[in-house]
GUFITOR-648139 format. One line per 10 residues: number of its first residue (from 1); for each residue x negated, y negated, z negated of N, C-alpha, C. Coordinates in nm, 4 decimals. Example, Ala and Ser with C-alpha at 12.3 -4.5 7.8 and 13.67 -1.06 7.14 Angstrom:
1 = -1.3190 0.5690 -0.7800 -1.2300 0.4500 -0.7800 -1.3200 0.3300 -0.7800 ~ -1.2850 0.2250 -0.7080 -1.3670 0.1060 -0.7140 -1.2900 -0.0030 -0.7870
//
This chain:
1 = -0.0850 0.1182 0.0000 0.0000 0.0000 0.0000 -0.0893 -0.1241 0.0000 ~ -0.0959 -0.2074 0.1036 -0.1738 -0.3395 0.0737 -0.1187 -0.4173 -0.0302 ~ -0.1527 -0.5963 -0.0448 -0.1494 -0.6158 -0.0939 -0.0370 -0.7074 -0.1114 ~ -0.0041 -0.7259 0.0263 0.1039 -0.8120 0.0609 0.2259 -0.7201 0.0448 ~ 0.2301 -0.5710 0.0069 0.3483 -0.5134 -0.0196 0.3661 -0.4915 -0.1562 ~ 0.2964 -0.5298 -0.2244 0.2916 -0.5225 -0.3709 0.3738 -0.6586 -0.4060 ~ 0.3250 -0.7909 -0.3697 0.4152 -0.8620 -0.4042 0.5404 -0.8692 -0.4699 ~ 0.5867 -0.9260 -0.5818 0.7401 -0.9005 -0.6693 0.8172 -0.9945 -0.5552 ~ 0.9309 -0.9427 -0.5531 1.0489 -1.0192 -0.4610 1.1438 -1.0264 -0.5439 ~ 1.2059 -1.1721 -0.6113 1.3787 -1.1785 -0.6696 1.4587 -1.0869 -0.5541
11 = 1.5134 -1.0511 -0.6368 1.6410 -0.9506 -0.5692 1.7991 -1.0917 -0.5220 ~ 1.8105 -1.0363 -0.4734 1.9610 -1.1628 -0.4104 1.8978 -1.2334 -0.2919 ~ 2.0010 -1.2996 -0.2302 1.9381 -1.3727 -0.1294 1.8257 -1.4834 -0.1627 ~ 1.7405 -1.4727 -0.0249 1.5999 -1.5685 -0.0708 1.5962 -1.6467 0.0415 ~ 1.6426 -1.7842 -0.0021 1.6375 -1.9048 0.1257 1.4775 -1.8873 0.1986 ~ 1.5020 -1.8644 0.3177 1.4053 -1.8950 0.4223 1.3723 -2.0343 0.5216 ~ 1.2785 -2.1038 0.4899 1.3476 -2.2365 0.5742 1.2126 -2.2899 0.6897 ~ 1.2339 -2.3475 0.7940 1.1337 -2.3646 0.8816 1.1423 -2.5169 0.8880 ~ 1.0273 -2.5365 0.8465 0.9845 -2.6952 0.8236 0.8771 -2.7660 0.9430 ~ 0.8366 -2.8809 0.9397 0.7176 -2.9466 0.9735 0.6535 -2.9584 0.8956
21 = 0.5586 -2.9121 0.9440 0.4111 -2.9454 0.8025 0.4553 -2.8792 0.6917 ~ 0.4477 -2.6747 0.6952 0.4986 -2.6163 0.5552 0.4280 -2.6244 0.4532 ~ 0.2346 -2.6665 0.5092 0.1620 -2.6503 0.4271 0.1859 -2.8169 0.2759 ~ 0.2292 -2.8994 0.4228 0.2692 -3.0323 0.3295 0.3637 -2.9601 0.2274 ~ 0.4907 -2.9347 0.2666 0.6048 -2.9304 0.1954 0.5557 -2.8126 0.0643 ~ 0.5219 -2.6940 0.1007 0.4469 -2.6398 -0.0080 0.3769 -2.7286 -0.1149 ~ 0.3146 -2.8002 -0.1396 0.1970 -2.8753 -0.1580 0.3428 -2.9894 -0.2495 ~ 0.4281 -3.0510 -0.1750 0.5780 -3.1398 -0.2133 0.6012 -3.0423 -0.3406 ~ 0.6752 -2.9334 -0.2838 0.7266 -2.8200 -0.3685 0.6876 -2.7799 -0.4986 ~ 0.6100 -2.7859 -0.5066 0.4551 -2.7858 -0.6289 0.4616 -2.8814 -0.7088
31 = 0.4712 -2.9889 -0.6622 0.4507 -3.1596 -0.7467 0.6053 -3.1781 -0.8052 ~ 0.7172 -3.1312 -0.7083 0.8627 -3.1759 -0.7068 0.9062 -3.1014 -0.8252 ~ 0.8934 -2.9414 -0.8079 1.0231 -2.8788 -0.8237 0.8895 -2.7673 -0.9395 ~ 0.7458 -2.8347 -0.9487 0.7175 -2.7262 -1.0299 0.7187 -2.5433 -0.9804 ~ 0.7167 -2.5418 -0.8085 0.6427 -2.3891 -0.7406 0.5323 -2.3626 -0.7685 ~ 0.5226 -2.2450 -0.8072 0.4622 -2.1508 -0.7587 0.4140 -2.0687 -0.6658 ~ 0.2920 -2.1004 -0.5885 0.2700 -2.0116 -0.4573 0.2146 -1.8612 -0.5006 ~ 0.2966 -1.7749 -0.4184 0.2994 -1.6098 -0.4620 0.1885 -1.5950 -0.3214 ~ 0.2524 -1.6429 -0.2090 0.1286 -1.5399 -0.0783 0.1376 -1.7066 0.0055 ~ 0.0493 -1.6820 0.0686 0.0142 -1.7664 0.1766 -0.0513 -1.6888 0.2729
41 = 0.0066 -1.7501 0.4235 0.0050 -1.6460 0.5645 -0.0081 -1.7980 0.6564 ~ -0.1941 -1.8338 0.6601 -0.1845 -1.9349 0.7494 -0.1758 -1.8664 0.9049 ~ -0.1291 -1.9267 0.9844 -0.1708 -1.8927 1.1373 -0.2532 -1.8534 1.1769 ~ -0.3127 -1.8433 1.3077 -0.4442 -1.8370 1.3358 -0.5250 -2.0033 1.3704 ~ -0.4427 -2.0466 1.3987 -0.5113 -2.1517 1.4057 -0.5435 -2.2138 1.3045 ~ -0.5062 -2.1834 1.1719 -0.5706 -2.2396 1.0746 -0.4793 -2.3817 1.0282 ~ -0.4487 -2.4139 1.1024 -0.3358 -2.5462 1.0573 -0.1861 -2.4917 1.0000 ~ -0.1340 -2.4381 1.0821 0.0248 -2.4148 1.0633 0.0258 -2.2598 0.9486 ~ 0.1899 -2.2518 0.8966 0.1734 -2.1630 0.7763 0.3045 -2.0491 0.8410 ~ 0.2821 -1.9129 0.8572 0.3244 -1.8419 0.9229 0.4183 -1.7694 0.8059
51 = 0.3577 -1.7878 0.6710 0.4497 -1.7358 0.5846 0.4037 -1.7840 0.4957 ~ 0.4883 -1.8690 0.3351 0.4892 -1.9208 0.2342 0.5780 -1.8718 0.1649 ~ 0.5423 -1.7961 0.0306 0.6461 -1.7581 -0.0632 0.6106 -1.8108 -0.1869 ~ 0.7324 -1.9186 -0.2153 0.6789 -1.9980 -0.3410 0.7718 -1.9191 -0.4913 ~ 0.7422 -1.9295 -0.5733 0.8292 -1.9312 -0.6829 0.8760 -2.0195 -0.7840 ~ 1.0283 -2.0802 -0.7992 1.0690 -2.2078 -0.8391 1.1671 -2.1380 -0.9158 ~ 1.1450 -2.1998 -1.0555 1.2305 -2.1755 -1.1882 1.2805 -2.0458 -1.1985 ~ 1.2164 -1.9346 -1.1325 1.2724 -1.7737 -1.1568 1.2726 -1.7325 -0.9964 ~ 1.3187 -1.8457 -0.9103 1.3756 -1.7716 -0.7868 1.2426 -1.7916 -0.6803 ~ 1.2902 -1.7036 -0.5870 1.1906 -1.7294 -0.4524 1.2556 -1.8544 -0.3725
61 = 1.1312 -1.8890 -0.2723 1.2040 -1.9512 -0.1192 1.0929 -1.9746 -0.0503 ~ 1.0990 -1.9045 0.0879 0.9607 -1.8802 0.1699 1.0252 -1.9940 0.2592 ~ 0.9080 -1.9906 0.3142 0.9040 -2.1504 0.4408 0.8091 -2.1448 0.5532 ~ 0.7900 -2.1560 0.6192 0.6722 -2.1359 0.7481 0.7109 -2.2739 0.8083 ~ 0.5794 -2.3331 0.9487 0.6104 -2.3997 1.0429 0.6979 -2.3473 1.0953 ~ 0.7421 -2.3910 1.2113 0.8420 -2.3801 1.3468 0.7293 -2.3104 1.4466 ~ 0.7642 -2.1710 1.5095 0.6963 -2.1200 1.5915 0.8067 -2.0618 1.6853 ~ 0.8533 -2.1886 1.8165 0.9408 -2.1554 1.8402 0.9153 -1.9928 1.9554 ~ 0.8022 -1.9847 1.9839 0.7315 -1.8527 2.0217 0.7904 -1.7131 1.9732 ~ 0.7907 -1.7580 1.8351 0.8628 -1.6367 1.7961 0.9478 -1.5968 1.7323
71 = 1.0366 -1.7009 1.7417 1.1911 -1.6833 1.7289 1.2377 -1.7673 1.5948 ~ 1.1217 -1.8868 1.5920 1.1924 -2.0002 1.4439 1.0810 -2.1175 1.5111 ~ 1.2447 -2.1668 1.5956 1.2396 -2.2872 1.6424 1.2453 -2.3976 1.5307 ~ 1.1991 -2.5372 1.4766 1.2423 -2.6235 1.3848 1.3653 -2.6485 1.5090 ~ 1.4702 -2.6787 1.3758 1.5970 -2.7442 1.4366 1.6212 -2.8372 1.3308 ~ 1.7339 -2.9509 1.3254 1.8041 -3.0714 1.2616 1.8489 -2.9999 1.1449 ~ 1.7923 -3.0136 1.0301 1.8610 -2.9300 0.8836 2.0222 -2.9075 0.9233 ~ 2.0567 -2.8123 0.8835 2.1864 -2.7783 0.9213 2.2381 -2.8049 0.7812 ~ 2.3905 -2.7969 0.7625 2.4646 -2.8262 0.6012 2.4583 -2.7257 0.5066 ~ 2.3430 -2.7688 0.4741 2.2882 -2.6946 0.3196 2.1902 -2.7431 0.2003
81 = 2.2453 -2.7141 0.0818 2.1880 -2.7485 -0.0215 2.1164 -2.6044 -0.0775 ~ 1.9912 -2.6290 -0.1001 1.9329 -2.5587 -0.2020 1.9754 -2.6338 -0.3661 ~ 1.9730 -2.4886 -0.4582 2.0249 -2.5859 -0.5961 1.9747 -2.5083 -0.6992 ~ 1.9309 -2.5878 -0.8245 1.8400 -2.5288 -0.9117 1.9196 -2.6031 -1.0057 ~ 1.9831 -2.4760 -1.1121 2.0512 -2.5326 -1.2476 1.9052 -2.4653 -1.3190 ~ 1.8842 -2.5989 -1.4285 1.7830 -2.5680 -1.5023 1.8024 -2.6351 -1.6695 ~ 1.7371 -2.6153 -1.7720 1.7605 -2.6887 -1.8730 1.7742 -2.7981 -1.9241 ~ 1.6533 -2.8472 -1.8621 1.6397 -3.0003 -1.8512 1.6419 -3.0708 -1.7547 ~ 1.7350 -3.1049 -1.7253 1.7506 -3.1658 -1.5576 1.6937 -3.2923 -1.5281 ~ 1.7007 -3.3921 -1.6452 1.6413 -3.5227 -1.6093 1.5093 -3.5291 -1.6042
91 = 1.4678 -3.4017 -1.6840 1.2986 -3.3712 -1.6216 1.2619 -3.3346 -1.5388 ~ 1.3604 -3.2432 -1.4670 1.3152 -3.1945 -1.3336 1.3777 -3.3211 -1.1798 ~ 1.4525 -3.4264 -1.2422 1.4787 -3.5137 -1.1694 1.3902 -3.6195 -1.1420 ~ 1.3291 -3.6740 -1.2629 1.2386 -3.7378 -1.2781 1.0852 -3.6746 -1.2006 ~ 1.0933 -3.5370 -1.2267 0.9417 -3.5362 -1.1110 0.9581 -3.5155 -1.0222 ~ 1.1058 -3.4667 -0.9397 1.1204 -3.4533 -0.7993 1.1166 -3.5950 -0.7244 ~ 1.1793 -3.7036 -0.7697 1.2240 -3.8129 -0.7680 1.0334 -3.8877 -0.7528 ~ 0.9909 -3.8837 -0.8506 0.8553 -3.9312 -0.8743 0.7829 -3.8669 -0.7645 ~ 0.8003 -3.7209 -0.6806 0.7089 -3.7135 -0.6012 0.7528 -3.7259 -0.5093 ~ 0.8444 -3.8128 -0.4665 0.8710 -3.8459 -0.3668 1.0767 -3.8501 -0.2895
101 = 1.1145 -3.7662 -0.3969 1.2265 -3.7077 -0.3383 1.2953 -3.8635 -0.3136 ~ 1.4268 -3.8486 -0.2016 1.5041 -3.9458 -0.1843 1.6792 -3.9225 -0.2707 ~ 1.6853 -4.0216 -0.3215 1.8010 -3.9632 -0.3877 1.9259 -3.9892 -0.2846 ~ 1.9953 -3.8836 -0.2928 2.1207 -3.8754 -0.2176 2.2675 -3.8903 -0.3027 ~ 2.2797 -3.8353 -0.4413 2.3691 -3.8348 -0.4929 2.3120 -3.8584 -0.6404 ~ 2.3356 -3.9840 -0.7296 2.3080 -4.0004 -0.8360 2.2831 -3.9289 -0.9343 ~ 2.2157 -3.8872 -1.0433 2.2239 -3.7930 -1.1205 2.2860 -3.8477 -1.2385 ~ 2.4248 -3.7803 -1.2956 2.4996 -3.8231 -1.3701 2.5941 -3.6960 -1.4529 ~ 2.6587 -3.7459 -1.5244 2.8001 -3.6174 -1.5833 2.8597 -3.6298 -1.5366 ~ 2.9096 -3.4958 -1.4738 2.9922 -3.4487 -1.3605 3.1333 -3.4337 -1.3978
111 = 3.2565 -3.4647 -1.3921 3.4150 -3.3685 -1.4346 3.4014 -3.2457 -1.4725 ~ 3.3348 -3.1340 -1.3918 3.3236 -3.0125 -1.4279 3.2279 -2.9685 -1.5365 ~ 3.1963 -3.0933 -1.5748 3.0833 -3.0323 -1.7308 2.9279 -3.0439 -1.6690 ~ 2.8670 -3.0075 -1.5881 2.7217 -3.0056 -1.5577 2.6799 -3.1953 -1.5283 ~ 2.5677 -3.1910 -1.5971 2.5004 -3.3062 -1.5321 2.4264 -3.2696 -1.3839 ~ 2.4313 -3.3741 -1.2998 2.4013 -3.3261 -1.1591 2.3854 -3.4009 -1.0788 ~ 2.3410 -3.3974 -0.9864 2.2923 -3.5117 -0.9018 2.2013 -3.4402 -0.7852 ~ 2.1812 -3.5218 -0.6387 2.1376 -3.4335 -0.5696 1.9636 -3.5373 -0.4722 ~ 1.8768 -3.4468 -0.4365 1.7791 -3.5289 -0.3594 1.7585 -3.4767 -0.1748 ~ 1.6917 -3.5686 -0.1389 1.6415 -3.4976 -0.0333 1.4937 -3.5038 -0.0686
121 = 1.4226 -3.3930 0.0230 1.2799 -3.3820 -0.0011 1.2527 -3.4596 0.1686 ~ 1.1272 -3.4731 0.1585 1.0323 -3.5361 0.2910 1.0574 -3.4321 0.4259 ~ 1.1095 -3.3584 0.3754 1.0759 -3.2595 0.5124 1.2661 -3.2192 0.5439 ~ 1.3274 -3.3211 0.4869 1.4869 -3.2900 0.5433 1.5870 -3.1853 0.4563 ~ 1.5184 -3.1670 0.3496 1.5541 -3.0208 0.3060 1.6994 -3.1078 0.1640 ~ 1.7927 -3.0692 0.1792 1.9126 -3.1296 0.0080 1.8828 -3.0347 -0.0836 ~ 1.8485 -3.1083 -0.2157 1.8327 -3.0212 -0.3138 1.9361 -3.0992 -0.4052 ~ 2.0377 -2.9844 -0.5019 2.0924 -3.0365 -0.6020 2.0225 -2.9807 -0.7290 ~ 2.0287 -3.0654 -0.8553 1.9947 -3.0474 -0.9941 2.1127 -3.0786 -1.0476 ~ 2.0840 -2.9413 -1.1452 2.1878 -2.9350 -1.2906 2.1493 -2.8476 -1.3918
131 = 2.2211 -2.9444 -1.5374 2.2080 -2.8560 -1.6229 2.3498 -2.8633 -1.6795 ~ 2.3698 -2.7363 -1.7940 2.5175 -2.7634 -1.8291 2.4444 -2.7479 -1.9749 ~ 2.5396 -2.8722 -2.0546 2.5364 -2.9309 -2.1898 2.5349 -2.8005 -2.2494 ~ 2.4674 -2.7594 -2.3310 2.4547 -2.6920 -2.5105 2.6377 -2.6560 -2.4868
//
């Protein structure tokens, strides 16, 4: 078994997303949201990232460039939020926010009980944050 099959994988679905510049957004991901890089799969050319599997607050989410060659064209983010309920949300708002994120939806108390609020990252991607009160 190499080594790349040893790897732990969260069980459930694991967002896959094709970015510009994954090695940037990796690198975002890290500063933002507090990832973890599990494998890195640069290209051959040495610039672009053919496979990225990060780990964020328990869960996975791999990312590569756009290689429209082989079948992951970059396209216009389509309607989706990635979303991370976590404990402390205004901490994890405050460093997404601080490294850069754009805020899209205020972070505030919600009707349904969670504090929440949502960003975009540099590379197009919606992320929502929440935590739910004690």
């Amino acid at each position: 078994m190499s080594d790349q099959q040893k790897v732990p994988l969260n069980s459930g679905v694991i967002p896959h997303i094709v970015v510009s510049d994954a090695s940037a957004a990796a690198e975002f991901y890290k500063r933002a949201f507090g990832a973890e890089e599990v494998l890195r799969m640069p290209a051959q050319d040495g610039k672009k990232l053919m496979h990225c599997h990060l780990s964020i607050n328990g869960g996975s989410l791999m990312l590569c460039d756009a290689f429209p060659e082989f079948g992951y064209p970059l396209q216009a983010p389509q309607s989706f939020t990635l979303h991370l309920h976590v404990a402390d949300v205004d901490a994890w708002w405050d460093r997404a926010v601080a490294a850069g994120a754009e805020v899209v939806m205020k972070l505030e108390q919600q009707f349904w009980g969670d504090r929440y609020g949502q960003v975009r990252d540099p590379f197009g991607v919606t992320w929502s944050l929440a935590s739910t009160p004690a």
